[in-house]
C-alpha positions in Angstrom: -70.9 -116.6 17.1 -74.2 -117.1 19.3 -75.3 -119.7 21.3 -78.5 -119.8 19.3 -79.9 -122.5 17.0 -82.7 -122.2 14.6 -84.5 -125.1 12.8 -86.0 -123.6 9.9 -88.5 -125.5 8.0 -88.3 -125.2 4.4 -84.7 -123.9 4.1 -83.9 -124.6 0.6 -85.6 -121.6 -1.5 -87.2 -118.4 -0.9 -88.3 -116.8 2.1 -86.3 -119.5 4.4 -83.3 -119.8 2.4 -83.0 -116.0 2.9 -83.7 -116.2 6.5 -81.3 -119.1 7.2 -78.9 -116.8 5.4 -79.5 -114.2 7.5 -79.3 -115.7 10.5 -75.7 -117.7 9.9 -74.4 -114.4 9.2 -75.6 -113.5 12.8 -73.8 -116.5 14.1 -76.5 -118.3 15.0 -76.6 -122.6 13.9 -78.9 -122.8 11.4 -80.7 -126.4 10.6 -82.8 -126.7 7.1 -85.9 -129.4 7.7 -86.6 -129.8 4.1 -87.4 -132.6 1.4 -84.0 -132.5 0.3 -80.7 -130.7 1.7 -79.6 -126.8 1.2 -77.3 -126.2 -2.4 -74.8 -124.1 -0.3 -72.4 -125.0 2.8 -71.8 -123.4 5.7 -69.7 -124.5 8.9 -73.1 -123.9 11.3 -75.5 -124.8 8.6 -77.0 -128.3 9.2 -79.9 -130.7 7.4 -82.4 -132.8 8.3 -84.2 -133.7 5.1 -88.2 -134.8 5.8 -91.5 -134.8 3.8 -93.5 -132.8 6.2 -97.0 -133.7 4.9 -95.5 -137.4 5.9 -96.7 -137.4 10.0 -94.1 -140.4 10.5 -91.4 -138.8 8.5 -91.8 -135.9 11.2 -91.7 -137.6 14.0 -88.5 -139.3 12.8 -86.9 -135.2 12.1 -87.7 -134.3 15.5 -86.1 -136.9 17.0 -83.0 -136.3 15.2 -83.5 -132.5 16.1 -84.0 -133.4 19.6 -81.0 -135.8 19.6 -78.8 -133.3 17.8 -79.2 -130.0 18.6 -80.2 -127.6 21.6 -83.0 -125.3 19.7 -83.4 -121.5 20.5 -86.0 -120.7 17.5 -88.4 -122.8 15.6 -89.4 -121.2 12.0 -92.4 -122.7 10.7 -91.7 -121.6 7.5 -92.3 -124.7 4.9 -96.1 -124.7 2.7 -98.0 -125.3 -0.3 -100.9 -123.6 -2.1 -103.0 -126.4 -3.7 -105.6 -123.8 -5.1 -109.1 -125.7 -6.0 -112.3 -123.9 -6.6 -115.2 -125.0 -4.0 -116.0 -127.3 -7.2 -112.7 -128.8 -6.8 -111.3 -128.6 -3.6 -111.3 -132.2 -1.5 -111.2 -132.9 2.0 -107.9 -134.0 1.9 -106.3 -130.8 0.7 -107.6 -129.9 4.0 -106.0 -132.9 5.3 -102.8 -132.4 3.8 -102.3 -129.0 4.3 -103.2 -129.1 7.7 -100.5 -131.7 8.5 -97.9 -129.7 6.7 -98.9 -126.2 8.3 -100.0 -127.1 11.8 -99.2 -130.8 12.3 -95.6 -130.9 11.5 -95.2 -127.3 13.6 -96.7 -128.9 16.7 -94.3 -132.1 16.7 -91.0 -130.0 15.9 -91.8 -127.8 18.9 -92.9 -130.6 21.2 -88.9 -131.9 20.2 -88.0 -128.4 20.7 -89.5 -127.6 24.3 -87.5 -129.1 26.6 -84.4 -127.3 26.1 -86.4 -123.9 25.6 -88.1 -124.7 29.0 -84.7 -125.2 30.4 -83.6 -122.2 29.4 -85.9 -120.4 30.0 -85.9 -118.8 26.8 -87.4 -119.4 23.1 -88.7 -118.2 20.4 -91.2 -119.7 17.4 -92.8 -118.2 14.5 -95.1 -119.2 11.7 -94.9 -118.4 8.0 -98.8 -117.8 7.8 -100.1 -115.4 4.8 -103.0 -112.8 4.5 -104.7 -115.6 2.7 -105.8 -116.5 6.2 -108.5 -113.4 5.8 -110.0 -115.4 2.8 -108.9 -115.6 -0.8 -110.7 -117.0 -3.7 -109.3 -120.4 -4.5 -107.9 -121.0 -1.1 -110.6 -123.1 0.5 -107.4 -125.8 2.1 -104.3 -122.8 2.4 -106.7 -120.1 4.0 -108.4 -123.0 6.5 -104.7 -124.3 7.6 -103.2 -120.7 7.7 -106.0 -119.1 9.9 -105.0 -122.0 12.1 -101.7 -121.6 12.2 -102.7 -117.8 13.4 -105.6 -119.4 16.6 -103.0 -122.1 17.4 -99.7 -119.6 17.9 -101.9 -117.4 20.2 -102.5 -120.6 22.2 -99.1 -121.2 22.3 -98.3 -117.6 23.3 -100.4 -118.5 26.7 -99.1 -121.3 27.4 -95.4 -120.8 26.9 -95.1 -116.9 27.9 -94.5 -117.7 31.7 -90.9 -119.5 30.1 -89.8 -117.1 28.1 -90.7 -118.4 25.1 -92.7 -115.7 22.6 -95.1 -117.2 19.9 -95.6 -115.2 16.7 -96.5 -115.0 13.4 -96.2 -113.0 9.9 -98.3 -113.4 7.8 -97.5 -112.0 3.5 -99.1 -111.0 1.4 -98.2 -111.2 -2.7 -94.4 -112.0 -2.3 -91.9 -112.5 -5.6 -91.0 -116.2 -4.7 -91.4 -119.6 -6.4 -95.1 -120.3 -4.6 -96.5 -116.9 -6.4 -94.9 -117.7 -10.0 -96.3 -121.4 -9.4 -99.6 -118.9 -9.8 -98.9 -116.2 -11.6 -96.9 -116.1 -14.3 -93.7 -113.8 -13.5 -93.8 -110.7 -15.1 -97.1 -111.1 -16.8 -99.4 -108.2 -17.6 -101.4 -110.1 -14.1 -98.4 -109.6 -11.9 -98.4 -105.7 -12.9 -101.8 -105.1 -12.8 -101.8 -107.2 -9.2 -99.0 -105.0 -8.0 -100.6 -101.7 -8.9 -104.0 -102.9 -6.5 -101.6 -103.0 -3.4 -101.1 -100.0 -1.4 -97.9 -99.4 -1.5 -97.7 -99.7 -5.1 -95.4 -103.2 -5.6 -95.2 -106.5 -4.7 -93.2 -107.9 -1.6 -89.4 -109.5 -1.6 -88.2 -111.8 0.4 -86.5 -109.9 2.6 -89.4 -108.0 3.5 -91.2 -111.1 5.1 -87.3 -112.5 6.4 -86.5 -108.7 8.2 -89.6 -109.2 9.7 -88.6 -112.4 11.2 -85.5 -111.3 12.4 -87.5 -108.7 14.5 -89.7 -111.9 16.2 -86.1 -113.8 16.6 -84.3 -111.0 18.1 -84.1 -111.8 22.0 -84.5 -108.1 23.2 -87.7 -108.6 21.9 -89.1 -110.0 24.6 -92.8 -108.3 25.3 -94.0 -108.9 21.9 -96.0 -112.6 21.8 -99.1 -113.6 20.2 -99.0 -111.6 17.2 -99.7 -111.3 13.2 -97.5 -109.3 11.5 -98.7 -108.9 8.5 -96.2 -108.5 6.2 -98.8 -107.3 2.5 -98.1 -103.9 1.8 -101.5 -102.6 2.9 -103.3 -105.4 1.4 -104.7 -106.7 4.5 -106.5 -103.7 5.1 -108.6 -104.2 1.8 -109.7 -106.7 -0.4 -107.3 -108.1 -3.1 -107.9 -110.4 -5.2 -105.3 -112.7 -7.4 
């Protein structure tokens, strides 16, 4: 058992689900900030259910968070896609997905703060995505994940003289719901999209989630400000999907 607590946004599936997993088996308290509440129990797993594209709804979750808990690690893990062509894309995708991405992030961690400051130790981290290079389709996702990328080096500056690191990884093409919800799973597109990367597959969720164990790890101390990006060489290149 650790004294640490994580509030991980978007706990229910996928890459959070298997962090949260991952990190209860460290000893750590684990709370889910999700729409609805995790479909497993733990003794140190906790819920705070909240629409984060829903500003007020957020507010109210932090509050609760800040009430509740004393938080060590902030995962910003939660997001959508909302893929448009320039034809089709609206300003509030934008809108939305900017409250969901970078919004919501910014008022958990405000709740978050004074107990980090205290301690003199924290540590936050941001689902982002290589998306954030540019991707066809992504006009609203690509604009809201770059910003997640300028906003945690800001943080990073601000918080490093408390301890408090500020990262981010950012994945490419991983096996989880978000990707099906574009690609149909195990269609002749998901092969021929696998064979374009690098290393020859596509990711799993516990490549992105062993990366954020590395960012929550408090050895890791001299490490702040960063994308990891988590793509299998796709970063380096083009790829298109």
């Amino acid at each position: 058992m650790t004294d640490y607590t994580a509030v991980i946004t978007g706990a229910t599936q996928g890459i959070g689900a298997d962090l949260a997993d991952r990190l209860l088996v460290q000893g750590y308290t684990v709370v889910s900030v999700a729409r609805t509440a995790p479909d497993k129990a733990h003794p140190n797993l906790h819920s705070v259910e909240a629409d984060l594209l829903d500003p007020v709804a957020v507010t109210a979750a932090a509050d609760e968070i800040k009430t509740r808990f004393d938080v060590t690690h902030l995962v910003h893990n939660a997001g959508l896609i909302w893929p448009n062509l320039i034809e089709e894309a609206k300003p509030e995708d934008i809108t939305g997905l900017a409250q969901l991405h970078l919004g919501s992030a910014l008022t958990l961690l405000q709740a978050s703060l004074p107990n980090m400051k205290k301690r003199q130790f924290g540590r936050v981290m941001f689902n982002a995505s290589r998306a954030a290079l540019g991707a066809p389709t992504r006009t609203a996702y690509s604009a809201s994940k770059a910003g997640m990328i300028g906003m945690a080096r800001t943080w990073a500056l601000e918080l490093a003289q408390h301890g408090i690191t500020v990262n981010v990884v950012a994945p490419g093409p991983i096996l989880t719901d978000n990707f099906w919800g574009i690609i149909e799973k195990d269609s002749p597109q998901q092969e021929a999209l696998a064979k374009r990367i690098p290393v020859g597959r596509l990711g799993t969720v516990q490549d992105v989630t062993n990366a954020f164990l590395f960012f929550c790890n408090p050895e890791n101390s001299f490490v702040t400000g960063q994308t990891l990006y988590v793509c299998g060489g796709a970063s380096v290149g083009s790829l298109m999907i």
